[in-house]
N, C-alpha and C positions, 0 to 999 in steps of 0.2 A: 456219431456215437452218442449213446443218451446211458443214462445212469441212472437206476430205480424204478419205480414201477410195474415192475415182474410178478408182485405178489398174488394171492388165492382174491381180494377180496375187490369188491365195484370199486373202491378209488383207484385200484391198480390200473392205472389206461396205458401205459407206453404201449403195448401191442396191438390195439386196438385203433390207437392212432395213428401207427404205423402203418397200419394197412393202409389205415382211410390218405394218406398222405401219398403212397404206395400206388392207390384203384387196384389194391389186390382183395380179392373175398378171403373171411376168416373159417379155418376149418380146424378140428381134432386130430392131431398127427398119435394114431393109436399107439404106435411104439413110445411117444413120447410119454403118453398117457400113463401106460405102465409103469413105465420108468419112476413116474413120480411115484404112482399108487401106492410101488413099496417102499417106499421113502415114509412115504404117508403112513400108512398103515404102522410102520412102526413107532411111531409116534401116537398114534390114537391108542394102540396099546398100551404105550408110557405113560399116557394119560389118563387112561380105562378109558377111552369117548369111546362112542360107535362111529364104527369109518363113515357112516351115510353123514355123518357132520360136515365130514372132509369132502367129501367126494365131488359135489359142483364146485370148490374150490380150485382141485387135481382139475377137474375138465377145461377150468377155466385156465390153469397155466399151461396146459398138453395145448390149446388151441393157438394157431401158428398164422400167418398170414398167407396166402399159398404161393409157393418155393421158399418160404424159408426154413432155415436149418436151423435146428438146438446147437447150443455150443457145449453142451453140457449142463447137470444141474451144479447151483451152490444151495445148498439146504433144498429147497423143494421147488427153486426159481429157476426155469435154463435161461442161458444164454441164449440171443436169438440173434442168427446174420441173416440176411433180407439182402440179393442183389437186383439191383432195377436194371434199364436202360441207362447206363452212363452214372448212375450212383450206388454206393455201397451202404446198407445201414447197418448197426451192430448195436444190438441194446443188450445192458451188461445189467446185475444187479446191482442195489444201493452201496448195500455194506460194505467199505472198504476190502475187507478178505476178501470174502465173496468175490467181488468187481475183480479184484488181483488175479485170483485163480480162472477163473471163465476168461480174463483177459488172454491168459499165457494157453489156454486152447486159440482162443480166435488167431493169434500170431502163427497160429499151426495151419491156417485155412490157405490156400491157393489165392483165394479171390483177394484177400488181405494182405499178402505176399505180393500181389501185383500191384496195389496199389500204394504200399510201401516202396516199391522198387522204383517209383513214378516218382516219389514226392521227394522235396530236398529240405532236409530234417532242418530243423533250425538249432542252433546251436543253446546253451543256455546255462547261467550262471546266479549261484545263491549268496546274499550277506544277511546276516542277521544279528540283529544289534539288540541290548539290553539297558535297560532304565531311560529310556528316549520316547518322547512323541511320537506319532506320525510325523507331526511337523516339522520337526526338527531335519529329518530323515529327506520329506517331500522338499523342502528350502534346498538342501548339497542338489535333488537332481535337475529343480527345475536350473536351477543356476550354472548344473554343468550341462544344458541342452536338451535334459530332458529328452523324448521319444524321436529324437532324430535321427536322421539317415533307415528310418521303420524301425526302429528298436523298441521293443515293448517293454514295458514298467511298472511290473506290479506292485504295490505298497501295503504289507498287510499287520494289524499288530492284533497280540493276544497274551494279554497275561503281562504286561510289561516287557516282553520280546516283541522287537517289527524286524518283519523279514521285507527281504524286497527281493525279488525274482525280476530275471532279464530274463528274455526272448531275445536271439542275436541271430537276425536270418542274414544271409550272404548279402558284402558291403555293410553291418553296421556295428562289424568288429572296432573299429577305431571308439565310437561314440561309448560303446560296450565297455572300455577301455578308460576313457576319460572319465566315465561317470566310477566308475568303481574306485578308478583313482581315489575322484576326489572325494567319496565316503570314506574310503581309508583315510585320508589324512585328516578329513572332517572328525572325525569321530573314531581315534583309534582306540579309545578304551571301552566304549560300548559296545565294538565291534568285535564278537565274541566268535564266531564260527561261521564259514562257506561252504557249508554243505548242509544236509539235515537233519546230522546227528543231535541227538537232544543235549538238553546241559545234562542232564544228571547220566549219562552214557558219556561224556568229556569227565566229567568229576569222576568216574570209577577208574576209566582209564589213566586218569594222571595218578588217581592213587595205585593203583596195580603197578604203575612203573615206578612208585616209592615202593611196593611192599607197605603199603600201609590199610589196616584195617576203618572201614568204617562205623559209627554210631549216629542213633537220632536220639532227641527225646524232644517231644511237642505235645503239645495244650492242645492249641487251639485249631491247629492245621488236623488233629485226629489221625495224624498215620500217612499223609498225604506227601510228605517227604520219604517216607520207606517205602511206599505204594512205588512212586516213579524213580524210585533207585532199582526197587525190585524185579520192575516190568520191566528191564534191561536183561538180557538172556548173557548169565556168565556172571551176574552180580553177586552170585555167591563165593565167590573166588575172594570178594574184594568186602561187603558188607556185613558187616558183624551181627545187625538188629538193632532195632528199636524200641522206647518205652514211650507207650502213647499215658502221657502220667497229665490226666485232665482234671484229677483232684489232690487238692492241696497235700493231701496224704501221701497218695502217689509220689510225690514228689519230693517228699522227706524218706517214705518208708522205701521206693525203690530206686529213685536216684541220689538219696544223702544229700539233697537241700537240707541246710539248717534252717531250724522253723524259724529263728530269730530274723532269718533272710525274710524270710515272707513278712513277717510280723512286722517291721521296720518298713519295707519298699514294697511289702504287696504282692501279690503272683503275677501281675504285670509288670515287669519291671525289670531295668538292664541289668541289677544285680541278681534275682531269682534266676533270667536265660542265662548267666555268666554261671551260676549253680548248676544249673541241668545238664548243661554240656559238660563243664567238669566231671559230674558226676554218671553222665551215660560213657564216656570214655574211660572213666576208673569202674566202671561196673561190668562194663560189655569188655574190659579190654581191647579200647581199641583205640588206634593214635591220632584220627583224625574224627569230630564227632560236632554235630552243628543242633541247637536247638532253636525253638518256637515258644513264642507264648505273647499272647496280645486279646483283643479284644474283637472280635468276630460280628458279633450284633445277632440280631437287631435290638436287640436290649444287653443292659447289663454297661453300659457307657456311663459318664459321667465327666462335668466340665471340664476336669484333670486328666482325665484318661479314656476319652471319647472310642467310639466304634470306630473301629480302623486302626488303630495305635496297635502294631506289632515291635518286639524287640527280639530279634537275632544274636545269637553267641553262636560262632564257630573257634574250635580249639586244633590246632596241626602240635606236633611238635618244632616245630619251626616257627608258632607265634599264633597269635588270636587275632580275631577283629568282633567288637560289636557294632550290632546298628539297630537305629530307630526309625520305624518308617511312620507314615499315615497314608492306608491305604484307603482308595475311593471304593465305593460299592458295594452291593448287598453282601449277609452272610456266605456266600458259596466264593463270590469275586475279591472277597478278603482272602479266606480260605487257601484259596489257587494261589492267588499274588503274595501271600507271603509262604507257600510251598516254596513257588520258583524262584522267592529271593532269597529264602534258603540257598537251596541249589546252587546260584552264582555265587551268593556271596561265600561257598565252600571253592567253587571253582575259581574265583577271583584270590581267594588267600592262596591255593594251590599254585595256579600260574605264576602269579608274584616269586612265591617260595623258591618255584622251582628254576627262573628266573634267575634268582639274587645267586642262588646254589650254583648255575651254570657261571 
């Protein structure tokens, strides 16, 4: 299976290398052809272009290696399945969606069918941990055996989350076992979820099962906490809104920061996030409400309060936490990194809460 490459223009080679890989010759499958054209064509419309822009593009995606079959389009890309002597090839489009839908045809194919029915699935298993290294992570498996008995071990971090995925084929249930262990014990409080729900899809559902509303209000993240609460389908059951309050005004005129706050500690500072969250909760009415506010870069730092210095307020009715971080990396990798310590550090007061409650 291959992934991307589908596209109208010369970098686009998966099919063409397909073939050559294949000794099959490339030809124009005219149904396919059409198929696109009106795809095409309504686009060129939307765009007022003349279709003759498009059109060696469409030829270029209609052209097939010979026997293989479209699996369908996603946008203007088909799916393509190619079966040889003794191998099957399936080239899917990039785009994650895309990829997903043209996937769920191809599991419709016979030839596909048969060689699922062949194969013995390997089993497999998610941890993912927050505020940790790599290292910290790689140290628990190489010391519980690490890739033993064929067990696979992937290690991957982003954002101050590292996931680690197993591969568990038949015989390396036990090692499977050991090692997971001893992450859990290693590391039970970074050790945030086994599966791949995101935090901020954990955070709505613990609120929904309080019945409690959510709020934001952030500087310097721009909305980037509401963004990924938002992108959660059903988060309006549970999210009340946010004030993206990035000028000092803002932040008096719509969340009732006292100027005297800023004026004494500054708009960076645990006392101003300790304001906004107060104040995005008593505005939005809502009972649980986490803000932002820190220094982004690449300018606008200073010796006291360098690029990187985020400060965090989240407020439950069950109790507060602040924190102060220094986050590494350019404007966008602050950005992200203090989104998602939002996020947990709402999901960390939450589990606690609910915790002490039970």
């Amino acid at each position: 299976m291959t992934s991307g490459g589908l596209g109208p223009t010369h970098d686009d080679r998966t099919i063409e290398l397909l073939a050559r890989a294949a000794g099959r010759e490339l030809a124009v499958d005219p149904e396919l052809e059409r198929e696109i054209e009106t795809v095409v064509r309504g686009l060129a419309e939307r765009f007022r272009r003349p279709y003759s822009e498009f059109e060696s593009g469409v030829r270029k995606q209609a052209t097939l290696p010979e026997g293989g079959v479209s699996l369908g389009l996603a946008g203007t890309a088909p799916g393509i399945l190619l079966q040889t002597d003794g191998a099957l090839a399936i080239a899917l489009p990039g785009p994650p969606g895309e990829l997903q839908r043209i996937w769920r045809n191809a599991l419709e194919r016979p030839e596909l069918e048969a060689v699922l029915a062949r194969a013995k699935n390997p089993s497999n298993r998610i941890l993912r941990f927050f505020g940790l290294p790599e290292s910290a992570v790689a140290g628990v498996v190489a010391e519980a055996g690490g890739e033993a008995e064929g067990l696979e071990v992937t290690i991957c971090a982003h954002d101050l989350e590292v996931q680690v995925d197993l591969v568990i084929p038949a015989g390396a249930e036990v090692q499977a076992q050991r090692l997971t262990d001893a992450l859990r014990a290693e590391h039970p409080r970074a050790l945030f979820a086994e599966d791949e729900q995101p935090v901020e899809a954990l955070v709505l559902e613990t609120a929904r099962t309080r019945g409690w509303w959510i709020a934001t209000a952030e500087s310097c993240t721009g909305g980037l906490v509401s963004a990924r609460l938002t992108n959660v389908p059903g988060s309006s059951e549970v999210f009340r809104g946010g004030v993206v309050a990035y000028d000092d005004e803002v932040k008096v005129e719509a969340l009732g920061v006292p100027r005297a706050v800023i004026e004494r500690h500054g708009t960076v500072s645990a006392e101003t996030a300790e304001a906004m969250a107060l104040g995005a909760g008593e505005q939005l009415r809502a009972e649980i409400a986490v803000s932002v506010t820190g220094v982004a870069g690449p300018g606008g730092g200073t010796p006291e309060k360098p690029v990187g210095l985020v400060y965090l307020h989240a407020v439950t009715p069950a109790g507060s936490h602040a924190m102060e971080l220094h986050l590494p990396g350019n404007r966008d990798a602050v950005r992200r990194r203090a989104a998602v310590s939002a996020l947990h550090l709402l999901r960390r007061l939450l589990t606690h809460n609910e915790h002490r409650h039970v």
